[in-house]
C-alpha positions in Angstrom: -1.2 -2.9 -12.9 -5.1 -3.2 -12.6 -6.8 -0.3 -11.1 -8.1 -0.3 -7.3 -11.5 -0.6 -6.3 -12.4 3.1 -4.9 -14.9 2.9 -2.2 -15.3 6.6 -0.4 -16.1 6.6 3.7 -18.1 9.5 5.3 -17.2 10.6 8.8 -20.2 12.2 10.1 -20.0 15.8 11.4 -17.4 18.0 12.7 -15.8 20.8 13.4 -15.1 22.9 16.6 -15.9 26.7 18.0 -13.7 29.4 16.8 -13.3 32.8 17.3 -14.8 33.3 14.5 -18.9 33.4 14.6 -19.7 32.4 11.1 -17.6 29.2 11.5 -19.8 26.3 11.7 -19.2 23.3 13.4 -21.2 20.1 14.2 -20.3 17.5 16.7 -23.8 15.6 16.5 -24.8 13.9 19.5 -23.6 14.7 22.7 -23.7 12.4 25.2 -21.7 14.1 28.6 -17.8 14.7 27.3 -18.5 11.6 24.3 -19.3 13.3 21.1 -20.3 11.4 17.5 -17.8 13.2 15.2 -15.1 11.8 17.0 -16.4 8.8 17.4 -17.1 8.7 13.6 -14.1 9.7 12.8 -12.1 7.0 14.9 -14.5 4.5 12.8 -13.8 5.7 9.5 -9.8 5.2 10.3 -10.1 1.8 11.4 -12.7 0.7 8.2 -10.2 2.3 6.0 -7.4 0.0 7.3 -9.4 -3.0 6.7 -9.9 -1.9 3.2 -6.6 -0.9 2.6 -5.6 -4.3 3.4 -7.7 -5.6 0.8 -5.8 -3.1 -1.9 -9.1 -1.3 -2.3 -8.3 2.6 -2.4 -10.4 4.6 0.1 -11.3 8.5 -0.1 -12.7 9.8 3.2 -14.5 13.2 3.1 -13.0 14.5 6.1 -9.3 13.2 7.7 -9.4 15.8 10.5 -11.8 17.6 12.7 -13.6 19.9 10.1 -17.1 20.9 9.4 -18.0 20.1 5.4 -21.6 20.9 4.3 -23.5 17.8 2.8 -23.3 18.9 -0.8 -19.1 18.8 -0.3 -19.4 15.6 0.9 -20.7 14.3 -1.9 -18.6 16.2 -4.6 -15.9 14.8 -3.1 -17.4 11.9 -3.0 -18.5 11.9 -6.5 -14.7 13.2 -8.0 -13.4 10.1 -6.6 -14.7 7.7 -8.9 -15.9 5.5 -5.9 -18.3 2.6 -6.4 -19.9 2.6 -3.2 -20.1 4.9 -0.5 -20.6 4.3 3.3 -21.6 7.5 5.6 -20.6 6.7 9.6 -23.1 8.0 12.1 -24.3 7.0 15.9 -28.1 7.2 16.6 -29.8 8.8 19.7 -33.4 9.4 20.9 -34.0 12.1 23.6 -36.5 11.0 26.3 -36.7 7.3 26.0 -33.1 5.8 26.8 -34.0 2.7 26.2 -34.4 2.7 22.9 -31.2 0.4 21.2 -30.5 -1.2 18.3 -28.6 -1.0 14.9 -30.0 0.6 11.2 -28.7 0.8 8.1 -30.6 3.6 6.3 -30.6 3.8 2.5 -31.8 6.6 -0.3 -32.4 5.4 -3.2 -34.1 1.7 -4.2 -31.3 1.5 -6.0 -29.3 1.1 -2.9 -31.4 -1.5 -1.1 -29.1 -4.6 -2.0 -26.3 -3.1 -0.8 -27.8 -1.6 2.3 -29.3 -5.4 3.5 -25.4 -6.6 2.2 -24.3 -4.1 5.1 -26.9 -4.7 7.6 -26.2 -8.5 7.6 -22.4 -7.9 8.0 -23.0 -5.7 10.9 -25.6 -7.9 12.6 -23.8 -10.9 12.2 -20.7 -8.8 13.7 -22.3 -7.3 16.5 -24.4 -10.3 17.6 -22.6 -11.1 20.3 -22.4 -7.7 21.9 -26.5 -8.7 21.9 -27.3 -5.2 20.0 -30.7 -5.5 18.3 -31.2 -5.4 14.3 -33.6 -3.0 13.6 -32.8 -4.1 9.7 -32.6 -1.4 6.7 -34.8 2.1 6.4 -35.5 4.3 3.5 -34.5 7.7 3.5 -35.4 9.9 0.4 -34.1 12.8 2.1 -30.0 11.8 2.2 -27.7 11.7 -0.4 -30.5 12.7 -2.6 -27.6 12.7 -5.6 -26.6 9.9 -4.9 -25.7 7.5 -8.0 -23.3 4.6 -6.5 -24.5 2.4 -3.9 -24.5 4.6 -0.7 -25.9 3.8 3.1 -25.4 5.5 6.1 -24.5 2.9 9.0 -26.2 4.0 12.6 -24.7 0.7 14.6 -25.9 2.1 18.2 -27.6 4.7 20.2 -25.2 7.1 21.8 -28.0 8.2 24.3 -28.9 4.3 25.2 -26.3 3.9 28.2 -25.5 0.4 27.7 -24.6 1.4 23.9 -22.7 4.0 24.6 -20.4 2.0 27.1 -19.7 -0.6 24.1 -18.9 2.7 21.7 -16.2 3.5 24.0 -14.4 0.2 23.5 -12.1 -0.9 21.1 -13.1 -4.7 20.7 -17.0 -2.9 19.9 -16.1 -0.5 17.4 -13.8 -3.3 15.7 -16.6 -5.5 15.3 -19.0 -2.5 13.9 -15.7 -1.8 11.4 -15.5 -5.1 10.6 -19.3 -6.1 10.0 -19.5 -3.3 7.7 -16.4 -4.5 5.8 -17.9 -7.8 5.0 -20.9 -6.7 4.1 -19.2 -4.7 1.4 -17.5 -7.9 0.5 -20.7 -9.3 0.1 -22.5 -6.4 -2.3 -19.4 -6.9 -4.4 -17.3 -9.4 -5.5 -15.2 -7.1 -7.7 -13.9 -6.0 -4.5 -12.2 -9.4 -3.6 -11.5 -9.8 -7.7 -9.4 -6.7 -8.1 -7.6 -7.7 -5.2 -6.4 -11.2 -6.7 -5.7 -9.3 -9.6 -3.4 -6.9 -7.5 -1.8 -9.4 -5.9 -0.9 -11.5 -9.1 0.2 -8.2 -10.9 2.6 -7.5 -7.6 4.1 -11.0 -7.9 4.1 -10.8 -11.6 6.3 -7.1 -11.3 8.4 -8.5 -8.3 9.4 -11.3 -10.1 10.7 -9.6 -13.4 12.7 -7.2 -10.8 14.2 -10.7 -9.2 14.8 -11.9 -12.8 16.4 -8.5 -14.0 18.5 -8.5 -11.0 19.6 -11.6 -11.2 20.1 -11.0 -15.5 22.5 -8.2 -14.3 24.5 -10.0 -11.7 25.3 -12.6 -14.1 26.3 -9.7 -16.7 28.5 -8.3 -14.1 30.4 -11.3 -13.3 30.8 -12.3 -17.0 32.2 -8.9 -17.6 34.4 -9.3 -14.7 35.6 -12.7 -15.5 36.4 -11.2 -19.4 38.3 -8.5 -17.9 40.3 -10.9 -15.5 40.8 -13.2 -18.5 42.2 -10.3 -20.5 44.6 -9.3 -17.9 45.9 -13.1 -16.9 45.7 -14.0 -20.9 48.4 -10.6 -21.4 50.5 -11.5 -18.7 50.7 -15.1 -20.1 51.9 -13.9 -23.6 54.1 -11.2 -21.8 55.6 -14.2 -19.9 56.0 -16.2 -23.2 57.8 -13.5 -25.0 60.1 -12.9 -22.4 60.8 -16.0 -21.7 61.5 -16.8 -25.7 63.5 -13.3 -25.7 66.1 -15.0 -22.6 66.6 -18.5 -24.3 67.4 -16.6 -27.7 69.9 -14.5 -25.5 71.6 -18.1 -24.0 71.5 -19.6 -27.6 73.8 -16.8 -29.4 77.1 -18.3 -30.1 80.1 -16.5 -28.5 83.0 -15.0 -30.5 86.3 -17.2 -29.5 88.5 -15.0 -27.6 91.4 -13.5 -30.1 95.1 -15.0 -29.4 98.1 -12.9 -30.4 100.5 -14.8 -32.2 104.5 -14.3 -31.3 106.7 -14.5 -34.7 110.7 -15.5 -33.8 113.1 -13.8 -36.8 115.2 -16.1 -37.8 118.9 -15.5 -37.9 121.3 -15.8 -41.2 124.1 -18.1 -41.0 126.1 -16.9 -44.7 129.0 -15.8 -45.1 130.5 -13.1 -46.8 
């Protein structure tokens, strides 16, 4: 079986307040009760479900609503063996609500291809909800050990009020999934390539199961029909002998029955 494509998915912040003060905990932007970390979170499930459909095997660095420093993220990133890495964020600009739009920020030149591969999935995917391209942007400052294609996705502005109504619907946050899905289809074909080769291994394995099956059944019913044969084939020469043994038996020629014989004396007739 060929290996999966490993592609890792960051859910940006988390965590909650404890009892405990040294816990830390980030929820991001807080917009009223709406908070990014869920919101991030909800994204990362639904992105991994497309890939999953695709056989690609995804690693999330957080599942639940934990805080994970940056450098964790990216160790656990790294111990995957991923080949490209996606970080899920919402934007927000205090002061000017206004301000709208989607980014796709990168860190590395390396990264630049596959950053524009994700920007022009999302744009295309979010076109209709008429949310602005503000295109790719350079930033040195994340993932700084970064050595996979990485980019962090920022699809709307949380503090934007319009935005933030389309991040609380289903349909919207399908489309951002689903934008950046294809753009990683686009950055790699290997994605769509290990997928085939899935696929045709699956059928390949499911097939020689069918055929072992159906080798098996047909053992079974020869075997039964030899042991039916056996049986039939001993009552046959057990009805053969018997039935030789009973004609012999008729066939033996009968004693005649003994007759006693009666003897008359005869009488003298001299004289003396």
């Amino acid at each position: 079986m060929p290996s999966p494509y490993v592609i890792a998915i960051d859910a940006g912040h988390g965590g909650s307040p404890t009892s405990d003060p040294t816990q830390l905990w980030d929820p991001g932007v807080v917009v009223g009760a709406v908070m990014e970390k869920e919101i991030t979170l909800d994204l990362a499930f639904r992105l991994r479900t497309l890939l999953r459909r695709e056989r690609v095997k995804v690693v999330l660095t957080r599942s639940t609503d934990e805080y994970v420093e940056i450098s964790e993220r990216w160790n656990r990133v790294h111990a995957s063996g991923a080949r490209m890495f996606v970080s899920l964020h919402v934007n927000a600009y205090d002061g000017d609500p206004s301000i709208n739009g989607a980014a796709v920020l990168y860190p590395k030149p390396d990264s630049l291809p596959f950053a524009q591969a994700i920007d022009a999935g999302l744009a295309q995917a979010l076109n209709r909800f008429q949310i602005q391209d503000d295109g790719v942007v350079t930033k040195p400052e994340l993932w700084v050990h970064s050595d996979i294609p990485t980019a962090t996705v920022e699809p709307a502005y949380l503090t934007n009020p319009r935005e933030r109504s389309l991040l609380l619907q289903n349909d919207f946050r399908d489309a951002i999934v689903m934008g950046i899905f294809q753009g990683m289809l686009a950055a790699d074909p290997q994605i769509e390539q290990t997928r085939i080769q899935i696929a045709h291994a699956e059928a390949a394995a499911a097939a020689q199961r069918q055929a072992e099956a159906a080798s098996a059944a047909d053992a079974a019913r020869t075997a039964t029909a030899t042991r039916w044969g056996l049986i039939i084939g001993g009552i046959m020469v057990l009805w053969v002998v018997m039935r030789t043994a009973i004609r012999r038996a008729v066939r033996t020629p009968q004693p005649p029955p003994y007759r006693r014989r009666t003897y008359r004396r005869r009488r003298s007739n001299g004289k003396l």
